[in-house]
C-alpha distance (Angstrom), angle and dihedral (degrees) to the residues before:
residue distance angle dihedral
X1 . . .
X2 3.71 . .
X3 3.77 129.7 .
X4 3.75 86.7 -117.3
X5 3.60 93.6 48.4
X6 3.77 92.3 54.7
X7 3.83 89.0 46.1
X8 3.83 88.6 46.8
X9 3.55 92.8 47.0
X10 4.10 86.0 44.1
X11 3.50 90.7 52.6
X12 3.63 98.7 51.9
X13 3.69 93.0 49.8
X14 3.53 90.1 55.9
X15 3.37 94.2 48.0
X16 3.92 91.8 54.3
X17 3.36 92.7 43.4
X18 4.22 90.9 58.8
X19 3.92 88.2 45.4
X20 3.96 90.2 51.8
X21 4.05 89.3 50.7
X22 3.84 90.6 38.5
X23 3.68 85.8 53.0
X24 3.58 104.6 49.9
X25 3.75 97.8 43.0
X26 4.07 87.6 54.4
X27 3.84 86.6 52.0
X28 3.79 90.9 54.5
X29 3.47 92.2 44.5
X30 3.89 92.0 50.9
X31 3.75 90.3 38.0
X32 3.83 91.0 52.9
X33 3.75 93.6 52.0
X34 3.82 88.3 48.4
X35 4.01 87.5 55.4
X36 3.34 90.2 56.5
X37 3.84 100.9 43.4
X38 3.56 98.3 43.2
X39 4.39 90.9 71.4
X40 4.27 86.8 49.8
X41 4.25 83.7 59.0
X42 3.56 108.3 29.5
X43 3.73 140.6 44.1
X44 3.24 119.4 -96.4
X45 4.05 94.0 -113.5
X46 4.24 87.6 52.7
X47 3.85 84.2 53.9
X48 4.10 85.6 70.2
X49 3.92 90.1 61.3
X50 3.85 98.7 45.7
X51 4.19 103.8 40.9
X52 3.81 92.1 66.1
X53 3.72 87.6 63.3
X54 3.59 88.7 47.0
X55 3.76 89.4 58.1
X56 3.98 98.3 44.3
X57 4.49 82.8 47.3
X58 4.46 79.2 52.4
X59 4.08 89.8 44.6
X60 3.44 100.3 43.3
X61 3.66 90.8 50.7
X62 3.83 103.6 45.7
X63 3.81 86.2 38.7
X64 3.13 97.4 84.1
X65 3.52 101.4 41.3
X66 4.23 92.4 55.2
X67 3.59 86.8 49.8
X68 3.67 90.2 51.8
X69 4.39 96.5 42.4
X70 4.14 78.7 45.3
X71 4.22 90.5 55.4
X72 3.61 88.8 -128.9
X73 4.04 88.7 123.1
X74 3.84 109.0 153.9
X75 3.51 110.7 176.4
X76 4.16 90.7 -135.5
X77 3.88 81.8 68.7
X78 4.05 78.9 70.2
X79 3.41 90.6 60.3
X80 3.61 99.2 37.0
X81 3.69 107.6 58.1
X82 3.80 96.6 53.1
X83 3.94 87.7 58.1
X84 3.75 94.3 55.4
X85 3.72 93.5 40.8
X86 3.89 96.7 60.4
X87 4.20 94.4 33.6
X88 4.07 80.2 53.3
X89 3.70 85.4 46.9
X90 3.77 92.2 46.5
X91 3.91 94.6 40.6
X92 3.95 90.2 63.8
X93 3.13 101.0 47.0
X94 3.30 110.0 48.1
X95 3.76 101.1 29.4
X96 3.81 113.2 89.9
X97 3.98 119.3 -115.7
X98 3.67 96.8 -112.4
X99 4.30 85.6 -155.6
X100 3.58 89.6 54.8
X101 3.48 126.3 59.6
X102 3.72 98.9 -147.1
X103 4.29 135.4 137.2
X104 3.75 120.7 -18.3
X105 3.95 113.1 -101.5
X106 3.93 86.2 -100.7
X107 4.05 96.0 60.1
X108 3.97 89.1 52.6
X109 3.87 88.4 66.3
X110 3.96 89.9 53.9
X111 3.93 101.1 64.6
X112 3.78 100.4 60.2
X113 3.36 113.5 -116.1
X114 3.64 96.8 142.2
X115 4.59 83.5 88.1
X116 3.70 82.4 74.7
X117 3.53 93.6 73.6
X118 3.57 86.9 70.0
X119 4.08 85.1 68.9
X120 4.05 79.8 65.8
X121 3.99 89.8 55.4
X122 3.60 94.4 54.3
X123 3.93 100.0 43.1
X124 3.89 88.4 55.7
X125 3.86 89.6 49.3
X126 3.49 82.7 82.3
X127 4.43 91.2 72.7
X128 4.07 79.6 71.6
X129 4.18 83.8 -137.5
X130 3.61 121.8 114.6
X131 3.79 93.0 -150.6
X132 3.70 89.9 65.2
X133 4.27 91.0 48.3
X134 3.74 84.8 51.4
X135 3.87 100.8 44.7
X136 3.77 80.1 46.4
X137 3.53 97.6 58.6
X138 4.00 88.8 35.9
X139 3.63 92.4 60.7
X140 3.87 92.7 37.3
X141 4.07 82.8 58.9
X142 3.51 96.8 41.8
X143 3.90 91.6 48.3
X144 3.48 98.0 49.3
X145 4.05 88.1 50.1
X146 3.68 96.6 50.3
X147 4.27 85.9 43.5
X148 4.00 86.8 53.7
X149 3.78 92.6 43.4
X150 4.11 89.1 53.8
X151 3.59 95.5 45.0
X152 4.34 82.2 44.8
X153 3.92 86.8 56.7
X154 4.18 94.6 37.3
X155 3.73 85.2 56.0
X156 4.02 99.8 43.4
X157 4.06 91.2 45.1
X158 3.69 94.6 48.0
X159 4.44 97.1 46.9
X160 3.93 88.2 44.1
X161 3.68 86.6 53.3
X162 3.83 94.4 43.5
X163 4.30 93.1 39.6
X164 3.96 82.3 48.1
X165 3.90 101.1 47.7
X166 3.83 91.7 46.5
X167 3.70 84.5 49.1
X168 3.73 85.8 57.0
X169 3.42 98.9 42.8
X170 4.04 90.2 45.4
X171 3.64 85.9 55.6
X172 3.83 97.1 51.3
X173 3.50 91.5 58.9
């Protein structure tokens, strides 16, 4: 290997490493803001369901840079964090706060929250490697189907148990 290549491949390190640090502190920053929003639009007893998520959004965006300061840099952990970002992502949005009675699984698929995955695709631009963009938008695809599928079978199970116990109760009477 060349001088330049080293320097090249120096370089590019460096410059991940920058994005990585840029990224994390943004998601603080945004996650902080969130913390405090979340109390001016919710009750206080809904807050209890959504600031776990906040804190596995924190972990699985300093995670990566400990692991990283620690030299325990695998390069599955690439691949890994970008999965649990978006089925995070997924997981709060579609999943009902059971605190709050609010819309029926269906309704949550109607206001278009799946864009925001995109958010995910531009924080992991930052790795500078296509592969990572793509299994980003991969497993922002494949979460979003498996998130629609759940809230498919949440809907079926709970109007064949309401058409059958009106059945019931139509045949009691």
């Amino acid at each position: 290997m060349t001088t330049t290549d080293s320097r090249l491949r120096a370089a590019f390190a460096e410059a991940e490493r920058r994005g990585l640090l840029l990224t994390a502190r943004l998601r603080l920053a945004i996650l902080a803001v969130l913390a405090l929003w979340l109390p001016v639009e919710n009750a206080w007893r809904s807050l209890l369901f959504y600031y776990p998520f906040l804190v596995g959004f924190a972990l699985t965006g300093l995670a990566p840079l400990a692991l990283r300061r620690a030299g325990l840099d695998a390069p599955w952990q690439q691949y890994l964090f970008p999965l649990l970002d978006v089925g995070l992502f997924t997981a709060v949005v579609l999943i009902p706060n059971p605190v709050q009675r609010g819309f029926p699984p269906p309704l949550m698929l109607r206001f278009g929250n799946e864009i925001y995955l995109f958010v995910f695709l531009t924080a992991y631009l930052h790795m500078l490697s296509p592969r990572v963009v793509l299994w980003t938008g991969v497993c922002a695809a494949a979460a979003w189907a498996a998130g629609t599928l759940w809230v498919l079978c949440v809907s079926l199970r709970s109007s064949t148990h309401t058409s059958s116990s009106s059945v019931s109760s139509a045949d009691r009477s």
